[in-house]
N, C-alpha and C positions, 0 to 999 in steps of 0.2 A: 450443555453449551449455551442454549439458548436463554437458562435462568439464572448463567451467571455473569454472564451482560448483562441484564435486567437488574441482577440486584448490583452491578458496577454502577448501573445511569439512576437506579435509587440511592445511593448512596453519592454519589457528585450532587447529586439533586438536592438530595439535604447536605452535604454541605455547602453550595452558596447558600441554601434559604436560612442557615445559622449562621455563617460570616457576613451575610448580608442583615442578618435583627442585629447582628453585634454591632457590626460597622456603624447603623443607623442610631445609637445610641450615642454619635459622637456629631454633633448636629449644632447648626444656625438657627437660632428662632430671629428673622429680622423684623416681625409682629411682636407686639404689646400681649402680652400672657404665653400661652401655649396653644391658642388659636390653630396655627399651621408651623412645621417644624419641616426646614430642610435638610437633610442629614447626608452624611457621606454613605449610607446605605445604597443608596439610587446610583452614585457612584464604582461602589465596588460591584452591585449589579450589573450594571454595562456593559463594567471590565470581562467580570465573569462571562458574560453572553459572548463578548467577541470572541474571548479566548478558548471557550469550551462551544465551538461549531455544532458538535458533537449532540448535544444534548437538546431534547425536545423542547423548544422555549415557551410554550403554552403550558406546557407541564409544568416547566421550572417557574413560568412567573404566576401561576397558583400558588405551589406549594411553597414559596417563598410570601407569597401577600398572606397566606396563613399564618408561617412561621412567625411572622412578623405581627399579626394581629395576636396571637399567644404571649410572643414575648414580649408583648410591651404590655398585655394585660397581666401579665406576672409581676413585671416591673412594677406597675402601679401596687400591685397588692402587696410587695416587698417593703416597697417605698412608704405605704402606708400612705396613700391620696387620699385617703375618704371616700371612693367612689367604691359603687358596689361595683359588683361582677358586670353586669350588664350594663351599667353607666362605661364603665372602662372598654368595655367589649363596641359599644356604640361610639365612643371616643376615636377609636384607633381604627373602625373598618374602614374609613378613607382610605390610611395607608397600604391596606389589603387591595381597594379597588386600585392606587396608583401600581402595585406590581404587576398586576395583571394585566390592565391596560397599558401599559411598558414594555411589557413582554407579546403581546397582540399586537404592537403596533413594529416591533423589531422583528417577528417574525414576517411579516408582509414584507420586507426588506431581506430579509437573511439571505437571500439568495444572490443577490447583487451587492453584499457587504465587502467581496474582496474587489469591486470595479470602483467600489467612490475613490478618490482623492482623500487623502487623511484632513484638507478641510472642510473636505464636502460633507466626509461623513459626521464633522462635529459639529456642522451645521443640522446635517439630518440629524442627530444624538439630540441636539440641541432640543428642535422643533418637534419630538418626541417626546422629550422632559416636558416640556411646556403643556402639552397635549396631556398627558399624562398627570401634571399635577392639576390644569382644567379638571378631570375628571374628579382627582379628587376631591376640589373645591366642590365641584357639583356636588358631589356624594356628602362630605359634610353640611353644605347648607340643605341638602334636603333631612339626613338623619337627624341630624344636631340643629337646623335651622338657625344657622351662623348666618351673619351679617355680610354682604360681599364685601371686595378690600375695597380699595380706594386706587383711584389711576400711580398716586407715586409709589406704591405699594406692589404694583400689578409691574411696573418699571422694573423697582428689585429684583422679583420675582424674576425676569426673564433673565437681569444682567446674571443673577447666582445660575441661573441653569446655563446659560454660554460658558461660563466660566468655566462650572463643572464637569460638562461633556465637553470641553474642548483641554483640561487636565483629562481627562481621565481617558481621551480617543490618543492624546500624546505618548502618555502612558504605555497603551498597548501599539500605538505603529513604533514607540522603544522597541517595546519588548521584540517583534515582529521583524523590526530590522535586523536583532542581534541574532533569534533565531536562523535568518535569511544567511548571515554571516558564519554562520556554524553550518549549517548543511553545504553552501558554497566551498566551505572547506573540505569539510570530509567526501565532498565530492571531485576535489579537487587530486586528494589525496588517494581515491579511486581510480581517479584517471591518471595516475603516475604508478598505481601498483600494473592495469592494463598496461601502459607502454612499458615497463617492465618484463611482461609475460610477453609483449609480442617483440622485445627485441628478442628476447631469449630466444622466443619459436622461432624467429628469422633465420636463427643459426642451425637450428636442425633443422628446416627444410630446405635449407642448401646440401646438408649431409644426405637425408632423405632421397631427395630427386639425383645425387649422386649415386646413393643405393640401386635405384630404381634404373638408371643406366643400365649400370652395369649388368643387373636381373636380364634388362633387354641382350645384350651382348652372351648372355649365360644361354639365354632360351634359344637365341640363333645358334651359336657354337652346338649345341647340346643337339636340337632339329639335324643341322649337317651331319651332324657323327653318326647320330641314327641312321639317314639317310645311306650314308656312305654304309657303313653296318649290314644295311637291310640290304642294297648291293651283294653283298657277300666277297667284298673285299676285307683281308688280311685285316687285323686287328693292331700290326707293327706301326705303320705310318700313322697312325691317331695318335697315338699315345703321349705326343707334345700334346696335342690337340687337349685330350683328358688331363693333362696336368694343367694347361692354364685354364679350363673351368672350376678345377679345383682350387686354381688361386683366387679366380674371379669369387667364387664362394666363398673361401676365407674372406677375402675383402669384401662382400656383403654383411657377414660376422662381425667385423670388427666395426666398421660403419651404425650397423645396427645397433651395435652394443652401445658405440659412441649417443647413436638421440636416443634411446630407451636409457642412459643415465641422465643425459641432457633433461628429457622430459619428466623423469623422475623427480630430480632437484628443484624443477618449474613446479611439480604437480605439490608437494610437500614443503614448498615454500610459505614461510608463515604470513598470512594476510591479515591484516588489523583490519579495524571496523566493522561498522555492523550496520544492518538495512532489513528496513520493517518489509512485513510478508508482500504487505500491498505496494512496497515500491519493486518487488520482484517481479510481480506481476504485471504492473505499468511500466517496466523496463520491457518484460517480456512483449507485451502486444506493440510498444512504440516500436521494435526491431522487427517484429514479423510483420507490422502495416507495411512498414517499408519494402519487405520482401516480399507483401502479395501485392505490392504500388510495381515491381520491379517486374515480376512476374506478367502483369496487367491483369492481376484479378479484383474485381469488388468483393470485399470482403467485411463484414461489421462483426467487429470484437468488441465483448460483453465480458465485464468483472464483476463478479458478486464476491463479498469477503465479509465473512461475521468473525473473523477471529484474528486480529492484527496484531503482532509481535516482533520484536526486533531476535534478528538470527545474525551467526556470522560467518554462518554456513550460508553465505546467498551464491557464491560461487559455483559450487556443485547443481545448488539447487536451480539455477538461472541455467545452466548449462542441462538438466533433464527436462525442467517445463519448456526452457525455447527449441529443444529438438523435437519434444511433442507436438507445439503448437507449429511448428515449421513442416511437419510433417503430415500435419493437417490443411497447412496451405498449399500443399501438392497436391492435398487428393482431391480438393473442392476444382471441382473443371475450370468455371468462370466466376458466377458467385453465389458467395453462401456466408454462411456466419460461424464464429467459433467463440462458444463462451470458457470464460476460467474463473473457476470458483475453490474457495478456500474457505475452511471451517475445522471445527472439534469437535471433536467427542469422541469422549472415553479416554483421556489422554493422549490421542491420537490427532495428528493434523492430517488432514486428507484435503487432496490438491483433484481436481478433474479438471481436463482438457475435453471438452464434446465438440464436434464440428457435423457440419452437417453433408458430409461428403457422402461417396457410394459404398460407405462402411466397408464389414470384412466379411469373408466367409468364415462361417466354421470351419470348416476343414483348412482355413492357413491358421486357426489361434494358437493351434498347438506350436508351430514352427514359427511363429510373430516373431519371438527374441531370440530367436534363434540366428548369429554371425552368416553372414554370409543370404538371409532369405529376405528378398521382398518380393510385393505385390506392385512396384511401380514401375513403367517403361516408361523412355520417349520415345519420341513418333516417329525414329529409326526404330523402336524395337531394344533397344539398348536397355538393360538392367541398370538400375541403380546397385551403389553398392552394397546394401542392407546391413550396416554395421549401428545404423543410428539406435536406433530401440534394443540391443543387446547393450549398448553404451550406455542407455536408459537403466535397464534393468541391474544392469551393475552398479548404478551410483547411489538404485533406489537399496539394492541388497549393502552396499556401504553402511546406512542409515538403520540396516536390521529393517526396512519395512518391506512392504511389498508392493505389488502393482498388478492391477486387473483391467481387463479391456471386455467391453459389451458395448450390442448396438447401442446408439444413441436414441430411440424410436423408432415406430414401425415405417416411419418415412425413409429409414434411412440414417446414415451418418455410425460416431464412433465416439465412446467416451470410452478414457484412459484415466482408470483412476490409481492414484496414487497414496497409501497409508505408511507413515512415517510416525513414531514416536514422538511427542511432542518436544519431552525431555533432548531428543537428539538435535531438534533444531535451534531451540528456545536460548537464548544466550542468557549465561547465568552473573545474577547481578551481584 
């Protein structure tokens, strides 16, 4: 798992540092020879950096000021300059030292790159070019011992880099917005499949709490007969009595049968779209903050995720991690913490919910998913229903995986972990 992420951000790596040598071969010389060369290089750099967050930019603007020191000393030897090896190599380290120092000075930023203003940050973009080709001038007047420019010279110089960081931050707050436009959508389109499933449920749990009447009216009827029974009265005068529990029965049958199709049709309804692992997750903890804010617990929820994918099975899967992680903000008394973490290997995605509650005993694990069992009261003493974790266990056996629970630490607490094929979640492109 862990090295083929690695060779994923090797390979984005080298690709900017090769679209960015190529990009750079399409270039402004606004000096007299080949002195200093502005190229669109620096440009399609930028882009890349804002648009790939992802990627370590100290790394990337090394191995890109390499790339670039190579292919331009190729260049030269293709082109036939005249220059030896080393002449060309001394030529072009400038523009090794401008990627680097680009990338050094965008990383001290990265972090506040989604708070600027798209002109603030082409103004920052700006005053990093600037910076940045300073350094090269440095680097060339000390290798090469080049001549500094001249003040209208040093003017250009700034006007082409406003220019080009304020094209190229346009560029991507484009791109940025249109992305913005697309997720808005399909989450739009989300929240029309949910009001969908809850008009639907609205109508059987009108049916439902109708069922449930009646059960009540079943269970008194049923109590008196007895009673009258144990009496040791005649078995004649009931016998209305037994025939309308036996309707009331039927009509619980028919009732039932009605939302178990209802629910069915709901359950097997086909749901378009798809939602990467880490918004399942960040859906999950945004819903359960709320319910341990409701609750009045403090509680700090931690996401760790090495293995990000779009599924479209998030349904199921949001409906077994938020019973887990819900289930976890019962058991933490006042406050604790509960991490969710998602990863691969072996084909496999495995999901863990740890909290740092009063854990379980051995002697309930056998009975954990087992319908009808918990370990939770309230403070009347009243049983929860213990359907949640059998409801888990079923959706996790849907997917063919399985599910295993251990302490969390010897401190205490409970991790529920969860193994799922990856093939099962993975939406196929």
């Amino acid at each position: 798992m862990g090295q083929s992420i690695l060779r994923m951000r090797v390979a984005q790596i080298l690709l900017v540092a090769v679209v960015t040598a190529v990009a750079g071969e399409f270039k402004i010389n606004p000096f007299d020879g080949d002195i200093f060369r502005i190229a669109m290089g620096s440009s399609a750099f930028l882009l890349f950096l804002l648009l790939m967050r992802q990627l370590p930019y100290i790394s990337t603007g090394i191995a890109t000021g390499v790339v670039v020191l190579l292919f331009r000393t190729a260049m030269d030897a293709v082109e036939g300059s005249g220059l030896t090896f080393e002449q060309s190599l001394n030529s072009h380290f400038s523009a090794m030292v401008y990627y680097i120092v680009f990338a050094l000075l965008m990383h001290a930023i990265k972090s506040r790159l989604d708070t600027f203003h798209p002109l603030v940050l082409g103004a920052v973009a700006a005053l990093i070019d600037l910076l940045s080709n300073e350094m090269e001038l440095l680097t060339r007047l000390i290798v090469l011992d080049s001549a500094s420019f001249r003040l209208n010279e040093w003017t250009y110089l700034m006007a082409i880099a406003v220019l080009r960081t304020y094209f190229t931050t346009g560029v991507y707050s484009s791109i940025s917005v249109s992305q913005m436009r697309i997720r808005e959508r399909e989450q739009n389109e989300r929240i029309e499949q949910m009001l969908g499933f809850g008009s639907g449920l609205y109508g059987e749990v009108f049916y439902l709490k109708k069922s449930i009447g009646t059960l009540e009216n079943v269970t008194l009827n049923s109590f008196e007969l007895y009673r009258h029974l144990k009496a040791g009265e005649g078995p004649e005068p009931y016998s209305r009595q037994v025939l309308d529990i036996t309707q009331q029965i039927h009509e619980v049958k028919k009732d039932s049968q009605r939302i178990l199709a209802g629910l069915v049709k709901l359950v097997e309804r086909e749901v378009t779209g798809d939602m990467p692992l880490s918004g399942v997750l960040r859906f999950t903890v945004k819903s359960n903050a709320k319910y341990a804010e409701m609750l009045g617990k403090q509680i700090n929820f931690h996401i760790h995720i090495t293995s990000d994918y779009t599924t479209d099975s998030y349904i199921p899967l949001l409906t077994l991690l938020n019973n887990l992680t819900a289930n976890a903000v019962e058991v933490i008394k006042r406050k604790g913490s509960i991490n969710l973490d998602a990863y691969e290997k072996d084909g496999m995605t495995i999901f863990t919910v740890t909290d740092s509650g009063a854990g379980i005993q051995k002697r309930d694990l056998e009975l954990l998913f087992e319908p009808g069992f918990t370990t939770k009261f309230d403070e009347e003493g009243i049983a929860a229903t213990g359907i949640g974790l059998s409801h888990v266990r079923d959706i996790v056996n849907m997917f063919e995986g399985t599910i295993n629970v251990q302490p969390a630490s010897h401190a205490g607490g409970a991790m529920f972990q969860i193994i799922v094929p990856s093939a099962k979640l993975r939406k196929e492109e």
